[in-house]
Legacy VTK file of the C-alpha trace (Angstrom):
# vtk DataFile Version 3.0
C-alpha trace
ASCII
DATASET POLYDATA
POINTS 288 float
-9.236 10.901 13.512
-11.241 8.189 15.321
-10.799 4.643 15.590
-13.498 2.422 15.994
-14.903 0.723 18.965
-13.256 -3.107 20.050
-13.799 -5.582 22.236
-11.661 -6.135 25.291
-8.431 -8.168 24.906
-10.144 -10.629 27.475
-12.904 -11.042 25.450
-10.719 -12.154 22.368
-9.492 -15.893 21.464
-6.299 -16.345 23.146
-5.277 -19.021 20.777
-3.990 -17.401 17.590
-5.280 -18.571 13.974
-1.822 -19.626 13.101
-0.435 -22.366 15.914
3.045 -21.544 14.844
2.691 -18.036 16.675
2.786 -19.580 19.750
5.586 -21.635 19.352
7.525 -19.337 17.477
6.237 -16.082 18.641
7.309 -13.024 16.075
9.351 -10.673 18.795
7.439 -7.253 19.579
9.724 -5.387 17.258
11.691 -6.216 14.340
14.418 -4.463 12.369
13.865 -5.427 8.238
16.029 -3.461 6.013
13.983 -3.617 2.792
15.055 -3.313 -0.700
13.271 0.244 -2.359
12.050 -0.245 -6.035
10.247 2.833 -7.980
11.650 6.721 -8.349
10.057 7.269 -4.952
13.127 5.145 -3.401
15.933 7.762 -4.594
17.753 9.210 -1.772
17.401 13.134 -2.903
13.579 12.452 -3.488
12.717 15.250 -1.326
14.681 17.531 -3.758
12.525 15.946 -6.714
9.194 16.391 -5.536
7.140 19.760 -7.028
5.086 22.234 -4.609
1.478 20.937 -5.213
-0.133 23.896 -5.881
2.323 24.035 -8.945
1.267 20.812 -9.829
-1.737 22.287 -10.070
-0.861 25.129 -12.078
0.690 22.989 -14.746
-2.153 20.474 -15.192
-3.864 20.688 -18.429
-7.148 19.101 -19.118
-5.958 18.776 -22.789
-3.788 15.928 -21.317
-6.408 13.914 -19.953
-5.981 10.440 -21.884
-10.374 10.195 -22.484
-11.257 13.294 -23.865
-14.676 13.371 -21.664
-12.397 13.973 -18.625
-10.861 17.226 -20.027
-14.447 18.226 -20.942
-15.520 17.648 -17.151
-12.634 19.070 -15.691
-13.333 21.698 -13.984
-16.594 19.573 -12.202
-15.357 16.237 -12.111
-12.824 15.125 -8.608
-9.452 13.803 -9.890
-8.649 10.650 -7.002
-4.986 11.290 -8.639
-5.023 15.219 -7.178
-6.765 13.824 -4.039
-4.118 11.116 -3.484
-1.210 14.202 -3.649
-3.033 15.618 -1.153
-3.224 12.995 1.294
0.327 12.505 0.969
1.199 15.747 1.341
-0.875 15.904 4.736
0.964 13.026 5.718
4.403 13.544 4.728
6.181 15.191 7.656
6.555 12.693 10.348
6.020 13.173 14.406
6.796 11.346 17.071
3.937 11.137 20.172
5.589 14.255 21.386
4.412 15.890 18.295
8.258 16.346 17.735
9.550 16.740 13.853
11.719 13.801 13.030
11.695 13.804 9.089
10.347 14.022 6.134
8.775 11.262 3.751
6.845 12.719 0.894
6.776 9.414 -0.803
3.477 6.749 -1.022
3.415 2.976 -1.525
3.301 -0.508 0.356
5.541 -2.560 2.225
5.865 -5.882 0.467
6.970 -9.145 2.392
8.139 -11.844 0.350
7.064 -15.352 1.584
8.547 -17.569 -1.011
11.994 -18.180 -1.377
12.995 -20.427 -4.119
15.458 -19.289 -6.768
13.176 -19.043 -9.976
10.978 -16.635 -7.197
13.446 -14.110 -6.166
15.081 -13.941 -9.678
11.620 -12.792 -10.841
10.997 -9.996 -7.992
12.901 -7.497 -9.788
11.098 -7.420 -12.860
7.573 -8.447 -11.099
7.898 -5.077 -8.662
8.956 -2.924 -12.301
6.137 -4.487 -13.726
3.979 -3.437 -10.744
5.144 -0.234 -10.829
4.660 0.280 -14.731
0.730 -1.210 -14.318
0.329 1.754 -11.405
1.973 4.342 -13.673
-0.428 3.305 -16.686
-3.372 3.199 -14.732
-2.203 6.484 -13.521
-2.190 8.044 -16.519
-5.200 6.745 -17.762
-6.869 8.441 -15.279
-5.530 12.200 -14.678
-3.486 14.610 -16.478
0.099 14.290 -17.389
1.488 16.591 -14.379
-0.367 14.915 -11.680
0.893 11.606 -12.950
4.218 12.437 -12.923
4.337 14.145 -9.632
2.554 11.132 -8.101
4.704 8.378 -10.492
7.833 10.325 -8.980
6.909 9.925 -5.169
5.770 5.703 -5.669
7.967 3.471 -3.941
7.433 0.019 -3.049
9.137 -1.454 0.305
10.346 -5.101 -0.350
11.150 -7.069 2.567
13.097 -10.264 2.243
13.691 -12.456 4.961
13.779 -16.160 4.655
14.251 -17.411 7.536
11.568 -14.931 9.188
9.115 -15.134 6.204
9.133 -18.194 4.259
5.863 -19.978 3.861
4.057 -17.048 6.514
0.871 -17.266 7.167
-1.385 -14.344 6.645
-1.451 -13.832 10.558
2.670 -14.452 10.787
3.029 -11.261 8.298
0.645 -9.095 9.755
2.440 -9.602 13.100
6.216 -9.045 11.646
4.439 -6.236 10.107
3.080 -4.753 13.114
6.746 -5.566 14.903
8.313 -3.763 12.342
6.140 -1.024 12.633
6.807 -0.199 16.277
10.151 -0.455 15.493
9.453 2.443 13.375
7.527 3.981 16.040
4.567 4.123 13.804
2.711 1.504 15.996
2.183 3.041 19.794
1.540 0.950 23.315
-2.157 1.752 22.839
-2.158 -0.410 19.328
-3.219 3.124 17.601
-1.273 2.987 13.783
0.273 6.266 12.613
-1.186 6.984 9.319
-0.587 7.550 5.919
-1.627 3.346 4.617
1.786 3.071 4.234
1.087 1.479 7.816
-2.114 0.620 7.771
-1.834 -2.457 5.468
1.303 -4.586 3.652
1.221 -6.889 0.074
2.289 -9.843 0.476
4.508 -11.344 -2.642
4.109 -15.695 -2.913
5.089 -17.282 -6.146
1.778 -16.974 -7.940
2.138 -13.266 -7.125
5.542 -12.939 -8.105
5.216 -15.490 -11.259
2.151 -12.848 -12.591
3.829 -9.775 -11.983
6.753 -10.584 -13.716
5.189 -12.387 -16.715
2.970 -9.219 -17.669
2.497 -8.461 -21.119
1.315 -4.442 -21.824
-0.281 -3.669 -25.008
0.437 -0.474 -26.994
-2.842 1.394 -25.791
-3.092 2.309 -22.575
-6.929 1.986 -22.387
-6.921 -1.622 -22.914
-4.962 -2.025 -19.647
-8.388 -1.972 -17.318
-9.800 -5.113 -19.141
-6.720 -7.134 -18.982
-4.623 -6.352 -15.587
-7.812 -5.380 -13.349
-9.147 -8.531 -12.209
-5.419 -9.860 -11.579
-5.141 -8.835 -7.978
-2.562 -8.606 -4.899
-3.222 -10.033 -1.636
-2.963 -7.137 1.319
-2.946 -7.842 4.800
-4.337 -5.490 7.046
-2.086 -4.292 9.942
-5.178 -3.523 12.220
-7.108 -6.668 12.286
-7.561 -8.354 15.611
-9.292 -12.150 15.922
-12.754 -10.660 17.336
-15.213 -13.224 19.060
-18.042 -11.702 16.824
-19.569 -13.682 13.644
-17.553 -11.119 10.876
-16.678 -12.842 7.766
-13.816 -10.254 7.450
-10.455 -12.156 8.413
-8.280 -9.011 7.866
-6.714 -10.200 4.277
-8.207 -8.486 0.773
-7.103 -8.702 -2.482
-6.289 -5.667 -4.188
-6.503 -5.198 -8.231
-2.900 -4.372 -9.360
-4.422 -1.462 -11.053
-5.966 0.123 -8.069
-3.000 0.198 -5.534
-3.214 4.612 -6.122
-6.838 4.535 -5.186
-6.755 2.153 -2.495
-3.802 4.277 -0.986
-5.756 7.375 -0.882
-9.033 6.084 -0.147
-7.397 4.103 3.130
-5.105 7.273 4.271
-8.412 9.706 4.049
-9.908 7.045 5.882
-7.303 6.740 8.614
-9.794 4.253 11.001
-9.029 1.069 12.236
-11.652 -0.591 10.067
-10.216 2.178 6.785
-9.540 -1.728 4.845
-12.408 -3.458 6.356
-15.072 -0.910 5.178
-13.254 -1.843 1.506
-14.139 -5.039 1.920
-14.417 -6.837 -0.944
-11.405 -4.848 -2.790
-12.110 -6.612 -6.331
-15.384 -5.178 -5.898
-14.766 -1.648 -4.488
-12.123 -0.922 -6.296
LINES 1 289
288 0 1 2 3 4 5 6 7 8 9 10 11 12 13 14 15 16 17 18 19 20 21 22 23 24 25 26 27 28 29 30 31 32 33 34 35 36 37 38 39 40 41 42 43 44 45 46 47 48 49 50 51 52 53 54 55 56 57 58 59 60 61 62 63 64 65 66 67 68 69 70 71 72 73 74 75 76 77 78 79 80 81 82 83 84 85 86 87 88 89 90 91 92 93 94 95 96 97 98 99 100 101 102 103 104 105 106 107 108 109 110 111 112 113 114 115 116 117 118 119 120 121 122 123 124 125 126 127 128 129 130 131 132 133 134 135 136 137 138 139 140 141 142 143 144 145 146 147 148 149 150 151 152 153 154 155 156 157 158 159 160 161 162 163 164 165 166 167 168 169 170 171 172 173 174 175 176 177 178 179 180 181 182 183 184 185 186 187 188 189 190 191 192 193 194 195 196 197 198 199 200 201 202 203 204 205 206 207 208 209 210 211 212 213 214 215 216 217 218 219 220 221 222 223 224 225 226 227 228 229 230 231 232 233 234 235 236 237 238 239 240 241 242 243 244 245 246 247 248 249 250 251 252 253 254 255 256 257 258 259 260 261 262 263 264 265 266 267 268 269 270 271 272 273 274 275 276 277 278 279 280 281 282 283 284 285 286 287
Protein backbone atom coordinates (compact mmCIF):
# COMPACT_ATOMS: atom_id res chain seq x y z
CA UNK A 1 0.00 0.00 0.00
CA UNK A 2 1.20 3.51 -0.94
CA UNK A 3 0.03 6.78 -0.03
CA UNK A 4 0.35 9.56 -2.15
CA UNK A 5 2.77 12.36 -2.25
CA UNK A 6 1.89 15.86 0.10
CA UNK A 7 3.09 18.94 0.62
CA UNK A 8 5.00 19.90 3.73
CA UNK A 9 3.01 20.93 6.84
CA UNK A 10 4.89 24.38 6.41
CA UNK A 11 3.72 24.77 3.19
CA UNK A 12 -0.04 24.37 4.29
CA UNK A 13 -2.54 27.28 5.55
CA UNK A 14 -2.11 27.49 9.16
CA UNK A 15 -5.48 29.01 9.60
CA UNK A 16 -8.09 26.25 9.52
CA UNK A 17 -11.36 26.52 7.21
CA UNK A 18 -13.49 26.46 10.25
CA UNK A 19 -12.38 29.53 12.82
CA UNK A 20 -14.01 27.66 15.61
CA UNK A 21 -11.02 25.05 15.51
CA UNK A 22 -8.87 27.40 16.83
CA UNK A 23 -10.76 28.55 19.53
CA UNK A 24 -12.15 25.41 20.43
CA UNK A 25 -9.57 23.04 19.26
CA UNK A 26 -11.05 19.19 19.03
CA UNK A 27 -8.36 17.38 21.60
CA UNK A 28 -5.89 14.89 19.70
CA UNK A 29 -7.93 11.94 20.82
CA UNK A 30 -11.38 11.38 21.74
CA UNK A 31 -13.27 8.54 23.41
CA UNK A 32 -17.13 8.30 21.58
CA UNK A 33 -19.01 5.31 22.61
CA UNK A 34 -21.35 4.94 19.62
CA UNK A 35 -24.64 3.35 19.38
CA UNK A 36 -24.33 -0.04 16.74
CA UNK A 37 -27.42 -0.43 14.40
CA UNK A 38 -27.53 -3.47 11.70
CA UNK A 39 -26.85 -7.50 12.43
CA UNK A 40 -23.18 -6.61 12.05
CA UNK A 41 -23.44 -4.86 15.69
CA UNK A 42 -24.35 -8.28 17.60
CA UNK A 43 -21.84 -9.17 20.10
CA UNK A 44 -21.32 -13.07 18.93
CA UNK A 45 -21.01 -11.75 15.25
CA UNK A 46 -17.83 -13.49 14.87
CA UNK A 47 -19.72 -16.79 15.60
CA UNK A 48 -22.31 -15.73 12.76
CA UNK A 49 -20.16 -15.03 10.01
CA UNK A 50 -19.69 -18.14 7.20
CA UNK A 51 -16.06 -19.23 5.83
CA UNK A 52 -16.05 -17.40 2.41
CA UNK A 53 -15.11 -19.98 0.34
CA UNK A 54 -18.48 -21.60 1.56
CA UNK A 55 -20.13 -18.64 0.64
CA UNK A 56 -18.96 -19.41 -2.41
CA UNK A 57 -19.97 -22.84 -2.61
CA UNK A 58 -23.55 -22.03 -1.84
CA UNK A 59 -24.05 -19.19 -4.35
CA UNK A 60 -26.36 -19.99 -7.09
CA UNK A 61 -26.62 -17.99 -10.20
CA UNK A 62 -30.33 -19.08 -10.32
CA UNK A 63 -30.67 -16.48 -7.46
CA UNK A 64 -29.44 -13.61 -9.21
CA UNK A 65 -32.53 -11.08 -9.08
CA UNK A 66 -31.91 -10.05 -13.35
CA UNK A 67 -31.77 -13.14 -15.00
CA UNK A 68 -28.82 -11.77 -17.44
CA UNK A 69 -26.55 -11.91 -14.34
CA UNK A 70 -27.05 -15.70 -13.76
CA UNK A 71 -26.49 -16.09 -17.53
CA UNK A 72 -23.02 -14.16 -17.17
CA UNK A 73 -22.03 -15.68 -14.14
CA UNK A 74 -19.37 -17.44 -14.50
CA UNK A 75 -17.63 -14.19 -16.68
CA UNK A 76 -19.10 -11.36 -15.12
CA UNK A 77 -17.11 -9.83 -11.43
CA UNK A 78 -19.68 -9.76 -8.57
CA UNK A 79 -18.48 -6.14 -6.47
CA UNK A 80 -20.74 -8.06 -3.69
CA UNK A 81 -18.01 -11.24 -3.68
CA UNK A 82 -15.24 -8.60 -4.06
CA UNK A 83 -16.47 -6.53 -1.09
CA UNK A 84 -16.33 -10.09 1.21
CA UNK A 85 -13.08 -10.23 0.20
CA UNK A 86 -11.80 -7.01 1.17
CA UNK A 87 -13.27 -7.46 4.42
CA UNK A 88 -12.02 -10.54 4.99
CA UNK A 89 -8.36 -9.19 4.21
CA UNK A 90 -9.05 -6.64 6.59
CA UNK A 91 -10.71 -8.19 9.39
CA UNK A 92 -8.02 -9.23 11.87
CA UNK A 93 -6.64 -6.18 13.43
CA UNK A 94 -2.71 -5.27 14.27
CA UNK A 95 -1.22 -2.94 16.12
CA UNK A 96 2.27 -1.16 14.54
CA UNK A 97 4.01 -4.05 16.14
CA UNK A 98 2.19 -6.24 13.80
CA UNK A 99 0.76 -7.70 17.14
CA UNK A 100 -2.91 -9.54 16.96
CA UNK A 101 -5.32 -7.56 19.04
CA UNK A 102 -8.81 -8.75 17.66
CA UNK A 103 -10.98 -9.55 15.36
CA UNK A 104 -13.64 -7.37 13.39
CA UNK A 105 -15.11 -9.15 10.45
CA UNK A 106 -17.79 -6.59 10.18
CA UNK A 107 -18.01 -3.45 7.33
CA UNK A 108 -19.81 -0.09 7.53
CA UNK A 109 -19.36 3.73 8.47
CA UNK A 110 -19.08 5.69 11.43
CA UNK A 111 -21.93 8.16 11.51
CA UNK A 112 -21.71 11.51 13.57
CA UNK A 113 -24.83 13.13 14.27
CA UNK A 114 -24.70 16.99 14.09
CA UNK A 115 -28.22 17.92 14.83
CA UNK A 116 -29.75 17.60 17.99
CA UNK A 117 -33.28 18.61 18.24
CA UNK A 118 -35.92 16.20 19.49
CA UNK A 119 -38.03 15.51 16.24
CA UNK A 120 -34.07 14.62 14.87
CA UNK A 121 -32.94 12.04 17.23
CA UNK A 122 -36.46 10.45 17.53
CA UNK A 123 -36.10 9.81 13.77
CA UNK A 124 -32.38 8.23 13.85
CA UNK A 125 -33.62 4.94 14.73
CA UNK A 126 -35.81 4.34 11.98
CA UNK A 127 -33.62 6.62 9.42
CA UNK A 128 -30.32 4.17 10.17
CA UNK A 129 -33.08 0.84 9.66
CA UNK A 130 -34.11 2.48 6.72
CA UNK A 131 -30.47 2.91 5.62
CA UNK A 132 -29.72 -0.35 6.31
CA UNK A 133 -32.86 -1.90 4.46
CA UNK A 134 -31.92 0.49 1.11
CA UNK A 135 -28.15 -1.28 1.40
CA UNK A 136 -29.70 -4.73 1.85
CA UNK A 137 -32.07 -4.15 -1.30
CA UNK A 138 -29.53 -2.79 -3.36
CA UNK A 139 -27.60 -5.73 -2.23
CA UNK A 140 -29.71 -8.09 -3.43
CA UNK A 141 -30.43 -6.58 -6.51
CA UNK A 142 -27.14 -7.02 -7.41
CA UNK A 143 -25.62 -10.62 -6.38
CA UNK A 144 -26.93 -13.86 -5.37
CA UNK A 145 -28.87 -14.65 -2.30
CA UNK A 146 -25.76 -16.17 -0.24
CA UNK A 147 -23.44 -13.38 -0.85
CA UNK A 148 -26.12 -10.99 0.27
CA UNK A 149 -26.74 -12.50 3.28
CA UNK A 150 -23.24 -13.11 4.33
CA UNK A 151 -22.46 -9.45 3.54
CA UNK A 152 -26.19 -8.11 5.03
CA UNK A 153 -25.03 -10.16 8.25
CA UNK A 154 -21.52 -8.42 8.74
CA UNK A 155 -23.17 -4.41 7.99
CA UNK A 156 -23.06 -2.31 10.89
CA UNK A 157 -23.37 1.27 11.09
CA UNK A 158 -21.40 3.27 14.00
CA UNK A 159 -23.64 6.18 15.31
CA UNK A 160 -21.99 8.70 17.29
CA UNK A 161 -23.98 11.12 19.36
CA UNK A 162 -22.53 13.84 21.10
CA UNK A 163 -24.16 17.16 21.50
CA UNK A 164 -22.19 19.09 23.07
CA UNK A 165 -19.07 17.90 20.85
CA UNK A 166 -21.10 17.73 17.56
CA UNK A 167 -23.93 19.97 17.26
CA UNK A 168 -24.01 22.24 14.28
CA UNK A 169 -20.08 20.74 13.17
CA UNK A 170 -18.67 21.86 10.45
CA UNK A 171 -17.44 19.50 7.84
CA UNK A 172 -13.76 20.24 9.06
CA UNK A 173 -14.95 19.95 13.05
CA UNK A 174 -16.11 16.16 12.17
CA UNK A 175 -13.36 15.13 10.20
CA UNK A 176 -11.08 16.22 13.08
CA UNK A 177 -13.24 14.41 16.04
CA UNK A 178 -13.09 11.74 13.53
CA UNK A 179 -9.50 11.59 13.13
CA UNK A 180 -9.24 12.06 17.25
CA UNK A 181 -11.31 9.26 17.63
CA UNK A 182 -9.44 7.30 15.39
CA UNK A 183 -6.10 7.50 17.17
CA UNK A 184 -7.83 6.74 20.05
CA UNK A 185 -8.47 3.57 18.34
CA UNK A 186 -5.00 3.39 17.28
CA UNK A 187 -6.10 3.25 13.74
CA UNK A 188 -4.57 6.76 13.06
CA UNK A 189 -0.49 6.61 13.70
CA UNK A 190 2.06 9.76 14.55
CA UNK A 191 2.98 9.71 10.85
CA UNK A 192 -0.92 10.64 9.89
CA UNK A 193 -0.88 7.09 7.90
CA UNK A 194 -4.87 5.61 8.42
CA UNK A 195 -5.17 1.87 9.08
CA UNK A 196 -7.42 0.53 6.51
CA UNK A 197 -10.41 -1.16 5.83
CA UNK A 198 -12.79 2.57 4.90
CA UNK A 199 -14.19 1.94 7.98
CA UNK A 200 -11.39 4.66 8.74
CA UNK A 201 -10.83 6.16 5.84
CA UNK A 202 -14.07 8.24 5.66
CA UNK A 203 -17.34 8.95 8.20
CA UNK A 204 -21.33 10.02 7.16
CA UNK A 205 -22.34 12.63 8.63
CA UNK A 206 -26.28 12.57 9.80
CA UNK A 207 -27.98 16.61 9.83
CA UNK A 208 -31.70 16.87 9.81
CA UNK A 209 -32.25 16.79 6.07
CA UNK A 210 -30.28 13.52 6.27
CA UNK A 211 -32.00 12.15 9.07
CA UNK A 212 -35.63 13.63 7.97
CA UNK A 213 -34.99 11.47 4.35
CA UNK A 214 -33.82 8.43 5.78
CA UNK A 215 -36.48 7.99 8.00
CA UNK A 216 -39.35 9.10 5.71
CA UNK A 217 -38.43 6.38 2.96
CA UNK A 218 -41.08 4.73 1.24
CA UNK A 219 -39.92 1.06 -0.56
CA UNK A 220 -42.02 -0.26 -3.23
CA UNK A 221 -42.83 -3.98 -3.61
CA UNK A 222 -40.16 -4.61 -6.46
CA UNK A 223 -36.90 -4.42 -5.69
CA UNK A 224 -35.77 -3.20 -9.17
CA UNK A 225 -37.54 -0.02 -8.93
CA UNK A 226 -35.34 0.91 -5.94
CA UNK A 227 -32.28 2.34 -8.34
CA UNK A 228 -34.63 5.01 -9.92
CA UNK A 229 -36.09 6.23 -6.76
CA UNK A 230 -33.39 6.07 -3.73
CA UNK A 231 -30.15 6.57 -6.05
CA UNK A 232 -29.89 10.13 -6.54
CA UNK A 233 -30.87 10.72 -2.70
CA UNK A 234 -27.38 10.80 -1.32
CA UNK A 235 -25.29 10.94 2.12
CA UNK A 236 -22.72 13.41 2.79
CA UNK A 237 -19.12 11.57 3.71
CA UNK A 238 -16.29 13.28 5.01
CA UNK A 239 -13.05 12.10 4.21
CA UNK A 240 -10.68 11.36 7.17
CA UNK A 241 -7.51 12.04 4.98
CA UNK A 242 -8.04 15.41 3.57
CA UNK A 243 -5.56 18.08 4.48
CA UNK A 244 -6.17 22.08 3.40
CA UNK A 245 -3.39 21.91 0.49
CA UNK A 246 -2.09 25.36 -0.91
CA UNK A 247 -2.73 23.91 -4.49
CA UNK A 248 -5.83 25.12 -6.78
CA UNK A 249 -7.94 21.45 -6.15
CA UNK A 250 -11.57 21.90 -6.20
CA UNK A 251 -11.73 18.77 -3.94
CA UNK A 252 -12.51 20.06 -0.26
CA UNK A 253 -12.48 16.49 1.22
CA UNK A 254 -16.54 16.15 1.58
CA UNK A 255 -18.61 13.83 -1.21
CA UNK A 256 -21.89 12.79 -1.27
CA UNK A 257 -22.54 9.28 -1.45
CA UNK A 258 -25.91 7.66 -3.09
CA UNK A 259 -27.63 5.74 -0.21
CA UNK A 260 -27.65 2.88 -2.54
CA UNK A 261 -23.99 2.67 -3.14
CA UNK A 262 -22.55 2.70 0.49
CA UNK A 263 -21.42 -1.51 -0.42
CA UNK A 264 -19.59 -0.34 -3.46
CA UNK A 265 -18.08 2.66 -2.19
CA UNK A 266 -16.81 0.49 0.84
CA UNK A 267 -15.05 -1.90 -1.30
CA UNK A 268 -13.93 0.25 -3.96
CA UNK A 269 -12.20 2.72 -1.08
CA UNK A 270 -10.69 -0.39 1.09
CA UNK A 271 -9.07 -1.96 -2.35
CA UNK A 272 -7.98 1.40 -2.81
CA UNK A 273 -6.40 1.92 0.59
CA UNK A 274 -4.47 5.51 -0.62
CA UNK A 275 -4.74 8.66 0.88
CA UNK A 276 -6.53 10.13 -2.13
CA UNK A 277 -8.85 6.25 -2.23
CA UNK A 278 -12.17 9.12 -1.82
CA UNK A 279 -10.64 11.83 -3.78
CA UNK A 280 -10.02 9.71 -6.96
CA UNK A 281 -14.13 9.05 -6.42
CA UNK A 282 -14.67 12.33 -6.74
CA UNK A 283 -17.78 13.18 -7.77
CA UNK A 284 -19.56 10.10 -5.83
CA UNK A 285 -23.14 10.82 -7.50
CA UNK A 286 -21.31 10.36 -10.57
CA UNK A 287 -18.96 7.38 -9.91
CA UNK A 288 -21.05 5.56 -8.15
Amino acid sequence: MSTRARLPASQRPATPPDPTLRTRPVPRTRNFTPRYYGPGSVPIINELVRPLEEVRQDADPATYVHPMDAQLFAMRQDEIWDLLKEIELHEFDYNEAEQLRGRDPTWGFYAFVTEYSADVLEKIPRAMDHLIKVTRRNIRAQSTSAYTDEACQRFKLSVVEDEETLSGASDDRVREEFRAQLRTLQRLNENDWIRAPARNYACLVLDKPTVSMLADLSFPEEIRQDWELFHPKTIKVVDAWWKRATNDSSYRGVGHCPITSLARFYMLVTSAANSGAMEDLCPLESSL
